[in-house]
C-alpha positions in Angstrom: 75.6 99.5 93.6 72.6 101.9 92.4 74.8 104.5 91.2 76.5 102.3 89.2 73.3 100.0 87.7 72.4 103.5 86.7 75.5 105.0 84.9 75.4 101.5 83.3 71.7 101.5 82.4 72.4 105.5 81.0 75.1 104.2 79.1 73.2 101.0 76.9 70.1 103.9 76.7 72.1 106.1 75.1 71.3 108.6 77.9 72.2 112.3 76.8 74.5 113.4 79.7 77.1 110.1 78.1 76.6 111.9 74.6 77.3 115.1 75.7 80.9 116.8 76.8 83.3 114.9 78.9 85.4 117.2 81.5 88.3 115.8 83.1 89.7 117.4 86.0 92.5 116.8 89.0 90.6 118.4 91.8 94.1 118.6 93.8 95.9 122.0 93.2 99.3 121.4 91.5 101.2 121.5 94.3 99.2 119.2 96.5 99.6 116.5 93.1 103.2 117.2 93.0 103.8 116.5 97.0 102.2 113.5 96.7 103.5 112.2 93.7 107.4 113.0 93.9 107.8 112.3 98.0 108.1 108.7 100.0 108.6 108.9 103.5 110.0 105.5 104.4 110.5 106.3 108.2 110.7 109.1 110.8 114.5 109.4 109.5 113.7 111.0 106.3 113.7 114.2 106.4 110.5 116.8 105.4 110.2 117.8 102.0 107.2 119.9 102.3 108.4 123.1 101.9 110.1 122.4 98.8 106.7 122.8 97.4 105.3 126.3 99.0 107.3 128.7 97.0 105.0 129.5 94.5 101.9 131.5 93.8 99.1 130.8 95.2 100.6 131.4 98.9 97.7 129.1 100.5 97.2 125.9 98.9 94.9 124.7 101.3 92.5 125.0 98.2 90.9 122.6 95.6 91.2 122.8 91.7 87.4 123.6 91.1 85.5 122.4 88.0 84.7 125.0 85.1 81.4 124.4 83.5 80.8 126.0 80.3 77.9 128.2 79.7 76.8 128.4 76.5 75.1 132.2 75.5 71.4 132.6 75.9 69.0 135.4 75.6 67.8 135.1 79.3 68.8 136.9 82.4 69.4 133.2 84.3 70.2 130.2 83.1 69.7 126.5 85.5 73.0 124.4 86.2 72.0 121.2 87.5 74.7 118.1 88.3 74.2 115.2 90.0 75.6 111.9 91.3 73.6 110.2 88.4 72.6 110.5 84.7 68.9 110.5 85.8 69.6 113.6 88.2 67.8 111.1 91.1 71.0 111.4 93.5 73.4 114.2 94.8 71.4 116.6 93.2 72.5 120.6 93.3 71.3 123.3 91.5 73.1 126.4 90.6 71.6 129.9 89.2 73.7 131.2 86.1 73.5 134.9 85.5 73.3 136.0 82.1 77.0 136.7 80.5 78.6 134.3 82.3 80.5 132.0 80.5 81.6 129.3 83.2 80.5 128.2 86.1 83.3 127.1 89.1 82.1 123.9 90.9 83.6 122.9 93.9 83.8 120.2 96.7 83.2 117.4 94.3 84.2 113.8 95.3 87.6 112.9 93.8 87.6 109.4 91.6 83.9 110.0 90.6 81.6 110.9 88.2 79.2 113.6 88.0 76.6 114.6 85.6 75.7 117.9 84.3 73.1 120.2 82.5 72.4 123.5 81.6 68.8 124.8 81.0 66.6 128.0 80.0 63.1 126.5 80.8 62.5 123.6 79.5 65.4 123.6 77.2 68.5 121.8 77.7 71.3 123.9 76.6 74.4 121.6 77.4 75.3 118.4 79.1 77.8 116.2 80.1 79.8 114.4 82.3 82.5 115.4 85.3 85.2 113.0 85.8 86.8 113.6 89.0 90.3 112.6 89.7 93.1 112.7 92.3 93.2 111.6 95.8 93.3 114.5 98.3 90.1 116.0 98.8 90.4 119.9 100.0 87.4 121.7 100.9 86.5 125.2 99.4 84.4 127.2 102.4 84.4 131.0 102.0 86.2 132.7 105.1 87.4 128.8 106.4 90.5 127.6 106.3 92.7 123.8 105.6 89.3 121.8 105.6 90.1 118.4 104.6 87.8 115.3 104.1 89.8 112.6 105.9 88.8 110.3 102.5 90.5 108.9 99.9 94.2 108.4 101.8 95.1 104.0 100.3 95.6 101.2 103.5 98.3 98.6 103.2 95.8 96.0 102.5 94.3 97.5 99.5 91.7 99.4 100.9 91.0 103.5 101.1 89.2 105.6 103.5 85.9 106.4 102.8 85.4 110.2 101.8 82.4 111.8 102.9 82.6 110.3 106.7 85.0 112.6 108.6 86.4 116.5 107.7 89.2 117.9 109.2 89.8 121.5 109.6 90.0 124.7 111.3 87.7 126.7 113.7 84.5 128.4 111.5 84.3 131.3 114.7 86.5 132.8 116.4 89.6 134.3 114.6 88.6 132.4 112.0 84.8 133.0 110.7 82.5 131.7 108.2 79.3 133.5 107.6 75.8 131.3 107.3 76.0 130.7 103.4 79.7 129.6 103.4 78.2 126.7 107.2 75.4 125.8 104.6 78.3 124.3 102.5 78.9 122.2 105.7 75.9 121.3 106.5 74.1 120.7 103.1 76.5 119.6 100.7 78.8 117.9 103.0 75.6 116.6 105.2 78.2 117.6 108.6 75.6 117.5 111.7 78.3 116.7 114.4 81.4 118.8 115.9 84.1 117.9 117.8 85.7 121.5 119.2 89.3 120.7 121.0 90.1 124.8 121.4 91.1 125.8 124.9 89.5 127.6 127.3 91.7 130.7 126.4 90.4 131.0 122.6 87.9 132.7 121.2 84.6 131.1 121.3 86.1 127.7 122.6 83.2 126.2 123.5 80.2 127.7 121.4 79.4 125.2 118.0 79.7 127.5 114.9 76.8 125.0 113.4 74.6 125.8 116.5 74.8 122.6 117.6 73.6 121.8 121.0 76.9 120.4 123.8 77.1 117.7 126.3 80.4 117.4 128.1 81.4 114.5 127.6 80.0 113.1 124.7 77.7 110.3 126.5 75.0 108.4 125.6 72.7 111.2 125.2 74.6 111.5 121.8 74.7 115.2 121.4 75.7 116.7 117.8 78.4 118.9 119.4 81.6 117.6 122.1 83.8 120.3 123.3 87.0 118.8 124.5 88.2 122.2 126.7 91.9 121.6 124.6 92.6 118.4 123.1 96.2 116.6 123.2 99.4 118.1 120.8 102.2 117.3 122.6 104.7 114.1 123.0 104.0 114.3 126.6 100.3 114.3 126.6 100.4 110.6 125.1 101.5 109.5 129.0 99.0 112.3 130.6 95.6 110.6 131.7 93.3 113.6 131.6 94.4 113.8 127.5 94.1 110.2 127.2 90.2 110.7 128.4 90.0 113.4 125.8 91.2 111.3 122.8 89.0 108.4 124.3 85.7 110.7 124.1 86.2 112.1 120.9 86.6 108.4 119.7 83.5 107.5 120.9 81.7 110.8 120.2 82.8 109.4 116.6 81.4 106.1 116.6 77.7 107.6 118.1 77.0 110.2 115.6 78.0 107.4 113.1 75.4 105.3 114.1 73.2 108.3 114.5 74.1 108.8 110.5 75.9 112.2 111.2 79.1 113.2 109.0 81.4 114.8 111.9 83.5 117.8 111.3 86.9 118.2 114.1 88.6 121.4 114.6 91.0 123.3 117.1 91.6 126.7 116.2 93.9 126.2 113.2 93.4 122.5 112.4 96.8 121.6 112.5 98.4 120.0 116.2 95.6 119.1 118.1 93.6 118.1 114.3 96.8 116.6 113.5 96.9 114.4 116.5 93.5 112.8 116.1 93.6 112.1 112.5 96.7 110.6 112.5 95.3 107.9 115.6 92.6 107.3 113.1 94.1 106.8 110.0 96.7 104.6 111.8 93.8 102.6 113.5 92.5 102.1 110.2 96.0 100.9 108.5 96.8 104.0 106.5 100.9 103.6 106.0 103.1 105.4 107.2 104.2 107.8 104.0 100.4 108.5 103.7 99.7 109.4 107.7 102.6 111.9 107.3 101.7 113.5 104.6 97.9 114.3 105.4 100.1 115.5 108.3 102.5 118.0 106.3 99.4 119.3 103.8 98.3 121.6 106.7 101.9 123.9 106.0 100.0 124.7 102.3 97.9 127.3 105.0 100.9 128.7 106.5 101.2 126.5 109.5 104.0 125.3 110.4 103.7 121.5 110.2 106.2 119.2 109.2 106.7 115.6 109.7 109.4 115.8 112.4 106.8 117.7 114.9 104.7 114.3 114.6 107.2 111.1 114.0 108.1 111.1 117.8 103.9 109.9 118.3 104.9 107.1 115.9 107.7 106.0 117.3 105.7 106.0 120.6 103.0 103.9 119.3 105.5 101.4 117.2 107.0 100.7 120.9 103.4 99.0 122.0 102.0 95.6 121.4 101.4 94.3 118.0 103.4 93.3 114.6 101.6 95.9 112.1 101.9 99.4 112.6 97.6 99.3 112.7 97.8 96.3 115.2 100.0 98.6 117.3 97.4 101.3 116.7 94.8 99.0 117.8 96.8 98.6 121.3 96.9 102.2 121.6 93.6 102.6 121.7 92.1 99.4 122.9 95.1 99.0 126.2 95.3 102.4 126.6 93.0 104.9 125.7 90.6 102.0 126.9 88.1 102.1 123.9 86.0 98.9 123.6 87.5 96.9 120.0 83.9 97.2 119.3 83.8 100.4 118.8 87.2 99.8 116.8 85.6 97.2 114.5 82.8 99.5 114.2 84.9 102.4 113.0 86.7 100.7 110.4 83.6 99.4 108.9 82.1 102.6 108.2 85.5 104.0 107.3 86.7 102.0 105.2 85.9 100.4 101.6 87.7 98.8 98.6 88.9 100.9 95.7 86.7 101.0 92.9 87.4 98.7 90.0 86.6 99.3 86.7 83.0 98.7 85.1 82.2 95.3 82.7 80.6 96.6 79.3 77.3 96.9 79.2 75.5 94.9 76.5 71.8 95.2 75.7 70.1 92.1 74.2 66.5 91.0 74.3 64.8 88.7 76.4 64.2 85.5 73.9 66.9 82.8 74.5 68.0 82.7 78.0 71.4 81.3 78.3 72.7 79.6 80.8 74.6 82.2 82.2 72.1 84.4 82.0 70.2 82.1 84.0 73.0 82.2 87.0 73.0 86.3 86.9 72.0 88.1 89.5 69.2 90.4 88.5 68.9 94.2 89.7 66.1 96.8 89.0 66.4 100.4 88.1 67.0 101.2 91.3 69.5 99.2 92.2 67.7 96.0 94.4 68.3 92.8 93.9 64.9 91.2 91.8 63.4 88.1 90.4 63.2 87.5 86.8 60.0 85.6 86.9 57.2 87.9 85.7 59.0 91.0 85.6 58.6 93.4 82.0 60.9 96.4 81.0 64.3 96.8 81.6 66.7 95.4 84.3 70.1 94.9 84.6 71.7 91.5 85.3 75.0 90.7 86.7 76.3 86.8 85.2 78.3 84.7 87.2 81.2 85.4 84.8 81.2 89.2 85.6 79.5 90.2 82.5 77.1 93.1 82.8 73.9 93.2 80.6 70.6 95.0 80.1 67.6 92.9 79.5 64.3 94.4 78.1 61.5 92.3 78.3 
């Protein structure tokens, strides 16, 4: 709500990042937009389409579209990028150094379905401004030296809600054979806020047990609610849904879930490549949180875009397992899964799908600025917001607010 009472509020001020440029940008690479948009898997008898779309350059497409900012020429050796979740550069703020000559700046990891506000600076002049306007579904993650990093967002539910980005990231191991260095984990850790790890490697990788964050281990993921849960190998296999010890393993890394959630901690899961075993838990969760079917397989299938073989026939005999337990709905039969047998409380279910999941955004009412003599009746029966987005009285209050009528209209009120 306060992100939006302030793009409102910037947009009946006039504010200069609305009068400025407008950039509009698909942060999915082409063939990411193209998968999604041209398959439907209807059931486990289709058959993959995936490589269909991996035959042209780029050979990885495990990577986003990024964002150019224009930079316009100034006589200085460094010029300030600043963008941020608001026009009032109060929320999400980052800050970029521009070395003289360049003439765009690449911005990546941006939220898809979003918009973003931007400004260039010498001192205390403002150079340029404007507004980012996200779109796409599929949220890739650009990490120097890592690999197939996905936030788990964005992916619809068949009863109209989406999974909330920002929450959970998907991707491959940041040491071992694969290696990030401390500027490309401050990405992580800073910009995507990640303070939790779940590590499913085995014993026989390199560094299979050692957090790449630092992050300090418990075993088992108890109540002590440690940042980092190694798993000593995590389940990939049709037979593992039947073998108790991987049962446990899902089970923990559930829960591990649910306590750095309540701890406020964004949680990053790997194996080594981010493909079976990362395949296997993010399909229990998006199924747990009613994600259909075409969706679940094709979050599934996105990992052969960094040369792993993944393709949806490795992972429809796990649904065809879970659609034999109890249950109607394919999530209801998720639910039995983990609830009857991976023995995870339903409170912890509920839990999870009420930090996971939200409605899809629906378009702002017009904003229209009047002055306070005349209340109308509707105006009386608004709901009445601040500048910072909490709910206040109108008796007494001076300046500017933003009511919300009954009706849906959407007005700012100076006083």
């Amino acid at each position: 709500m306060k992100h939006f009472l302030f793009a409102l509020l910037a947009f009946a001020l006039g504010a200069q990042a609305q009068t400025g440029n407008i950039i509009t940008v698909n942060l999915e690479n082409d063939a990411v937009t193209r998968f999604l948009e041209e398959v439907t898997y209807a059931s486990s008898e289709d058959t993959s389409q995936i490589i269909n779309f991996n035959v042209e350059p780029p050979k990885r497409r495990d990577i986003p579209r990024p964002v150019f900012i224009p930079i316009p020429d100034a006589d200085t050796d460094t010029l300030l990028l600043t963008y941020a979740d608001d026009a009032f550069y109060s929320e999400g703020v980052h800050t970029l150094i521009v070395s003289k000559g360049t003439t765009e700046a690449e911005l990546y990891n941006l939220v898809p379905q979003r918009t973003y506000y931007y400004k260039v600076e010498s001192g205390d002049e403002i150079l340029a401004s404007g507004e980012i306007h996200t779109e796409g579904q599929v949220r890739m993650i650009y990490v120097p030296g890592a690999n197939n990093i996905r936030d788990l967002g964005g992916w619809p539910t068949t009863d109209g809600m989406r999974l909330k980005y920002g929450k959970l990231f998907r991707g491959s191991e940041l040491n071992g054979i694969h290696t990030v260095d401390s500027a490309a984990l401050a990405i992580l850790t800073d910009d995507l806020n990640i303070k939790a790890e779940i590590d499913m490697r085995a014993w026989y990788e390199d560094d299979h047990n050692v957090s790449a964050f630092g992050f300090t281990s418990n075993m088992w993921g108890n109540s002590a609610n440690p940042p980092y849960y190694y798993t000593s190998d995590s389940g990939q296999l049709l037979e593992h849904l039947q073998n108790s010890s991987y049962k446990l393993k899902w089970q923990r890394e559930f829960n591990f879930i649910m306590q750095n959630f309540i701890k406020g901690r964004n949680v990053y899961y790997h194996c080594r490549w981010g493909a079976d075993r990362t395949g296997y838990l993010s399909l229990f969760m998006e199924g747990l949180l009613g994600v259909d079917y075409d969706s679940m397989i094709k979050d599934y299938e996105l990992t052969f875009f960094y040369n792993a073989y993944n393709v949806k026939e490795m992972i429809d005999p796990v649904v065809d397992y879970i659609m034999t337990l109890e249950g109607t709905t394919m999530q209801e039969k998720f639910n039995s899964f983990f609830v009857d047998t991976l023995k995870v409380s339903q409170a912890n279910v509920n839990y999870f799908r009420q930090e996971m999941l939200e409605k899809v955004n629906e378009e702002p009412n017009p904003v229209t600025a009047i002055n306070s003599p005349g209340l109308t009746d509707a105006r009386r029966s608004a709901t009445v917001y601040d500048l910072w987005g909490r709910k206040a009285t109108r008796t007494g209050r001076r300046g500017i607010s933003i009511e919300i009528t009954t009706d849906g209209t959407v007005r700012k009120v100076i006083r």
